[in-house]
C-alpha positions in Angstrom: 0.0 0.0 0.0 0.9 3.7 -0.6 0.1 6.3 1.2 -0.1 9.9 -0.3 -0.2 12.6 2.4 -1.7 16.1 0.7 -0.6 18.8 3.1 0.2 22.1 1.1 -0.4 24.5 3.8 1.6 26.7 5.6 5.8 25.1 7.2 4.0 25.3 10.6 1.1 23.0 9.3 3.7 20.7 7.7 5.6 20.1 10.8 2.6 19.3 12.7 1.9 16.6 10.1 4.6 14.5 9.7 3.8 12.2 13.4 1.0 11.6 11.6 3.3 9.9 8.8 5.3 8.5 11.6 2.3 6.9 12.8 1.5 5.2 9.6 4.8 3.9 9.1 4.4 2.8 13.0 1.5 0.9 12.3 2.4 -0.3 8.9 5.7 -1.4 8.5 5.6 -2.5 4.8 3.7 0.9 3.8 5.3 3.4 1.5 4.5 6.9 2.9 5.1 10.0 0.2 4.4 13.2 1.9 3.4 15.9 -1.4 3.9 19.2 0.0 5.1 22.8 -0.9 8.8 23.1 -2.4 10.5 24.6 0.9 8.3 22.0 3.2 9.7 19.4 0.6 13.3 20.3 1.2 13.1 20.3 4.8 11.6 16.9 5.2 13.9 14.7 2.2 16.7 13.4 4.5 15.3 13.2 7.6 14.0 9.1 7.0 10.5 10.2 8.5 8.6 9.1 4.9 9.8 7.2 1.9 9.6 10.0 -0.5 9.0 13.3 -0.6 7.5 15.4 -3.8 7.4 19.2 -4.1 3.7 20.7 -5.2 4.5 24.0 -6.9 0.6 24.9 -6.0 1.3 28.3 -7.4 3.7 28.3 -10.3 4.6 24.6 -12.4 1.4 22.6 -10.9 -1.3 25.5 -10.6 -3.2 24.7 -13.4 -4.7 21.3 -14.0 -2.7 20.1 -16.6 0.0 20.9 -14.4 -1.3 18.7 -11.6 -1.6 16.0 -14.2 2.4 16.4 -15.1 3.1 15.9 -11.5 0.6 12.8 -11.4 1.9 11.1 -14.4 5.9 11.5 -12.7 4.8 9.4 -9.8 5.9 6.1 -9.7 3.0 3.8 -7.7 2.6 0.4 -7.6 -0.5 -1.5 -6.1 -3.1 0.1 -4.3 -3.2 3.8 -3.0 -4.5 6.0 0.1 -4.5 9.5 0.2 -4.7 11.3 3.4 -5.2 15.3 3.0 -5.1 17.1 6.1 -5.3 20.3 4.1 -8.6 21.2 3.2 -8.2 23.7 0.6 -10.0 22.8 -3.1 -6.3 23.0 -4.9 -4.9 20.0 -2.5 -8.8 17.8 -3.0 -8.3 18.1 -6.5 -5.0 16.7 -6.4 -6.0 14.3 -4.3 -8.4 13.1 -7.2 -6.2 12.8 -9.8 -4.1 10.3 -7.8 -6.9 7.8 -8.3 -6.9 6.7 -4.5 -8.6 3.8 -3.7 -9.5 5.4 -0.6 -9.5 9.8 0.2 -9.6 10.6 3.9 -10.2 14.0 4.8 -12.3 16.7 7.2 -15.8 16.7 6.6 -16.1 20.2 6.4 -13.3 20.3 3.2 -14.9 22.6 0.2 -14.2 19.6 -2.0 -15.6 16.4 0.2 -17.4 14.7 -2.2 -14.4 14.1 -3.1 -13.4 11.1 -0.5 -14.4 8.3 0.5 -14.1 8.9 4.8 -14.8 11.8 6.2 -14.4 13.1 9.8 -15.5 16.3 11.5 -12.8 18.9 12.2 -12.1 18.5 16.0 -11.4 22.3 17.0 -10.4 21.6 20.2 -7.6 19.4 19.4 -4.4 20.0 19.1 -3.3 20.1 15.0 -1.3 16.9 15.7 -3.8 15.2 17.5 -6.5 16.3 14.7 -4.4 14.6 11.9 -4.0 11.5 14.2 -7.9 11.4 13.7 -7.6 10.8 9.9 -6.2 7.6 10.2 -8.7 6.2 12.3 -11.1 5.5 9.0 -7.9 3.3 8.3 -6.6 1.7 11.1 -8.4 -0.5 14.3 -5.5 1.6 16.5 -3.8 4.7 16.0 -0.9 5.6 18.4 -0.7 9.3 20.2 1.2 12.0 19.9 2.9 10.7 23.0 3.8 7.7 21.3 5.1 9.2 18.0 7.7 11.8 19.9 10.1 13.4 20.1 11.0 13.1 16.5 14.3 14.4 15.1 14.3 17.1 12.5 17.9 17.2 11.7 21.0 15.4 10.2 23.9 15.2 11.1 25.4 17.5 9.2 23.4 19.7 10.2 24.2 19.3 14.0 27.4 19.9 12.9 27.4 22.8 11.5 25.2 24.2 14.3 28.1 22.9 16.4 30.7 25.0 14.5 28.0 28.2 15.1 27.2 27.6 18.3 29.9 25.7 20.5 28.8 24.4 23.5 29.3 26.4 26.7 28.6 24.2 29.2 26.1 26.0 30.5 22.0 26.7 29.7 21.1 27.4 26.3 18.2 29.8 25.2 16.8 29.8 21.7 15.0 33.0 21.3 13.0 33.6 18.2 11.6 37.2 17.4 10.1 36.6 14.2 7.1 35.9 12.4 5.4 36.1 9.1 2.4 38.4 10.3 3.5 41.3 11.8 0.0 41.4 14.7 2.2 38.0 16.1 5.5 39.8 17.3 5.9 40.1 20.5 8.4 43.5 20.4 11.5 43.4 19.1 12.8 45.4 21.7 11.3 43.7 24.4 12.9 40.1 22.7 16.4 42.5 23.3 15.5 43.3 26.7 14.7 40.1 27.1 18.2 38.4 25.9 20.0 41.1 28.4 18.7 39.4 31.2 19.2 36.5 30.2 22.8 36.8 29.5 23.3 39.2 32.7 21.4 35.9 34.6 24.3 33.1 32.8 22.4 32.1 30.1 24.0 32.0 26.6 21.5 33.3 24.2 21.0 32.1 20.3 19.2 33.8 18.3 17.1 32.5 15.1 15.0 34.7 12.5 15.5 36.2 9.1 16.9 39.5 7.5 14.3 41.1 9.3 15.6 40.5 12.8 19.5 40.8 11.8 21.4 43.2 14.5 18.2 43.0 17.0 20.5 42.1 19.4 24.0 44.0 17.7 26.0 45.0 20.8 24.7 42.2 23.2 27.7 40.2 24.9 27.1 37.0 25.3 24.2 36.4 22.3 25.2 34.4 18.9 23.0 35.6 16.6 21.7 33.5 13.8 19.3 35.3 12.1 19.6 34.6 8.2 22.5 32.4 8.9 20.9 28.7 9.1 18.5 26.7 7.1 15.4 25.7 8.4 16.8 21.8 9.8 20.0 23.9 11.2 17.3 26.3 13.2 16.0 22.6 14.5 19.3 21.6 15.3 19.9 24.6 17.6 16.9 23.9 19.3 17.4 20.4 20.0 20.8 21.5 21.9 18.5 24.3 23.8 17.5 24.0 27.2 14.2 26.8 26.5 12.7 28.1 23.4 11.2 31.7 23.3 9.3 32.3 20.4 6.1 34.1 18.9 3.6 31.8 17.6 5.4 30.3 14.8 7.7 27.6 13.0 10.3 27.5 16.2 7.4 26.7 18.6 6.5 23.5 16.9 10.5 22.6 16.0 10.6 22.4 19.9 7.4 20.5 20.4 8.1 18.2 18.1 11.7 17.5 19.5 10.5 17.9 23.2 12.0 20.8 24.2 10.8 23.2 27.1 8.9 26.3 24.7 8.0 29.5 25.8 5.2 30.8 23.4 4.0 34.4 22.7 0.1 34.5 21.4 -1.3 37.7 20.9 -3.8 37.8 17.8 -4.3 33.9 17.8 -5.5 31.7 20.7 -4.0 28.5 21.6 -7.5 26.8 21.2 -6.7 26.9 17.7 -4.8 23.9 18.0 -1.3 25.3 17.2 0.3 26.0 20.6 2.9 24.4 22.1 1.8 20.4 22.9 2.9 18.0 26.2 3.9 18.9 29.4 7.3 21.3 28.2 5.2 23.8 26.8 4.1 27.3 28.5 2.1 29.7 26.7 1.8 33.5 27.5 -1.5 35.4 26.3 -3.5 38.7 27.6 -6.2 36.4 28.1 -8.9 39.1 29.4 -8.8 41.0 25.7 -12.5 40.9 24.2 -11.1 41.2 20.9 -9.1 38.1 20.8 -9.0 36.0 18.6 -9.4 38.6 15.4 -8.3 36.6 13.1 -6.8 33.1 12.1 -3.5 33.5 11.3 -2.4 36.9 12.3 -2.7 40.2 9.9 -0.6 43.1 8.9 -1.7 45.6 11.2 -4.1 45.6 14.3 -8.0 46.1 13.2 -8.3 48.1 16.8 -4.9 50.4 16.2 -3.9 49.4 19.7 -2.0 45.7 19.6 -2.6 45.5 23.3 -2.4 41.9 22.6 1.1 42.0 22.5 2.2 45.3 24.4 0.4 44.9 27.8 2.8 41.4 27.6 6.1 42.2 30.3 9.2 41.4 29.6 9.1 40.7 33.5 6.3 37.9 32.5 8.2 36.6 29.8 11.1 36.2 31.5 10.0 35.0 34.8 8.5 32.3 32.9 11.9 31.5 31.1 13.7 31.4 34.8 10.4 28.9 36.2 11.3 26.7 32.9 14.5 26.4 33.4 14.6 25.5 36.9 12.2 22.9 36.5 14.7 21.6 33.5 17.5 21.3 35.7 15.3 19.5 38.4 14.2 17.5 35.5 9.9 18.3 36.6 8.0 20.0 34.0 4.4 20.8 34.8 1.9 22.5 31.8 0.8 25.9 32.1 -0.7 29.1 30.8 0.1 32.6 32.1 -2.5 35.8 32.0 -0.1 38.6 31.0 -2.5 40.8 32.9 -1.9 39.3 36.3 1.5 39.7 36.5 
């Protein structure tokens, strides 16, 4: 059997899909797993041994059209019976699905294209986005492992460790990640307050790497004691760095489900989305911070450009006080190896 997994969302929405293509390898050992996906989710995941094959969708340039989607079909090399699994539910990904000529198409019941599978399942909300995916193999298996089961799972190669290694060498000594960035501009935490926070954290003992883009390059210019990375590592070279971390601070984005996924204590910053989403940090090593008592949060799904109210209280009322007294409760609770869930209410502090 083959299994095709459709997921041509977002990196975030990627990661939090591939323990659901550990879990089918899990349960069937003689299964080939091929994870289609976007082309910079594709070149993350070839390497890492976590599916047979990975194949990259170019959704909006070679394969956009559906004679496109047919070239990419007709390339595919398949023998015996397939299953497609699309945890995506937009109408591009369901139509791609169909051309694979699947046996069997599991996906949400409230996809725009469901007529086009064969199993359906409602879209459990208040899941976690791992734990939701997990769902869609129930239609195909009598027992689906947990997330529990399924992790840590390691994101990296060897050579990127090493490389990290020749970046960042060890100290010795605790390890901070900290992550300012994020593709909508309503989900950053300030970059000034990420500064402030790094200066504490060095005065405290705690080396301090920094991960992001061109857009956070020389946040931190001047700070002792901080490594900055920002536009200097590729994407499995960020996860490597945050395997070797003993605390990840990030805004709700890619580096919060890098940790996760590898079991690694994560400090997330929500200020537009809510953690009910399904996209917070899972398991007992994550700790999110949020201004909880806000009327107008959630406004919107993913984040936006610039605040509907003008105000992006969400974010400002949030300490760094809060932020980092959270950071110094994480890592004392890593060094007594105890790490108990929780949520903070920026307001309270």
């Amino acid at each position: 059997m083959t299994y095709y997994i459709l997921q041509t969302a977002f990196l975030g929405d990627v990661l939090l899909t591939l323990p659901m293509c550990a879990a089918i390898k899990k349960m069937d050992a003689g299964a080939r797993v091929v994870l289609i996906t976007t082309p910079a989710a594709a070149e993350f995941v070839r390497g890492l041994g976590i599916v047979d094959e990975v194949v990259a969708f170019d959704k909006r340039g070679a394969h956009r059209s559906s004679a496109g989607r047919g070239e990419l079909v007709a390339s595919l090399t398949t023998n015996g019976p397939i299953t497609a699994v699309v945890p995506h539910k937009s109408m591009r990904t369901m139509f791609l699905a169909r051309a694979l000529k699947a046996e069997r198409v599991v996906t949400y019941a409230d996809a725009a294209t469901r007529w086009i599978a064969s199993d359906t399942i409602p879209y459990p909300m208040h899941l976690h986005d791992t734990r939701r995916h997990l769902k869609l193999l129930e239609p195909l298996f009598p027992h689906v492992p947990t997330i529990e089961e399924l992790t840590p799972i390691r994101l990296f190669t060897s050579d990127d460790g090493a490389v990290i290694e020749s970046m960042v060498p060890a100290a010795g000594g605790l390890l901070a990640v900290v992550a300012p960035g994020s593709a909508w501009p309503t989900k950053q935490w300030p970059a000034d307050r990420f500064r402030a926070l790094a200066e504490r954290l060095v005065h405290s003992g705690v080396q301090v790497a920094v991960l992001g883009d061109a857009a956070t390059q020389g946040l931190m210019q001047g700070l002792d004691g901080v490594v900055d990375l920002s536009g200097r590592t590729t994407l499995r070279q960020a996860a490597a760095l945050i395997a070797r971390a003993n605390v990840v601070i990030s805004n709700d984005s890619a580096p919060v489900h890098l940790a996760s996924l590898q079991h690694v204590p994560v400090i997330a910053v929500f200020g537009p989305t809510v953690p009910e989403f399904g996209f917070a940090p899972f398991g007992p090593n994550g700790h999110v911070i949020e201004q909880r008592e806000l009327a107008c949060r959630p406004c919107s799904a993913h984040g936006t450009v610039t605040c509907p109210l003008g105000t992006h209280e969400c974010m400002t009322t949030i300490t760094v006080d809060t932020v980092f007294d959270s950071v110094l409760h994480t890592l004392h609770a890593h060094d007594e190896n105890r790490y108990a869930p929780a949520k903070t209410n920026a307001s309270s502090s």
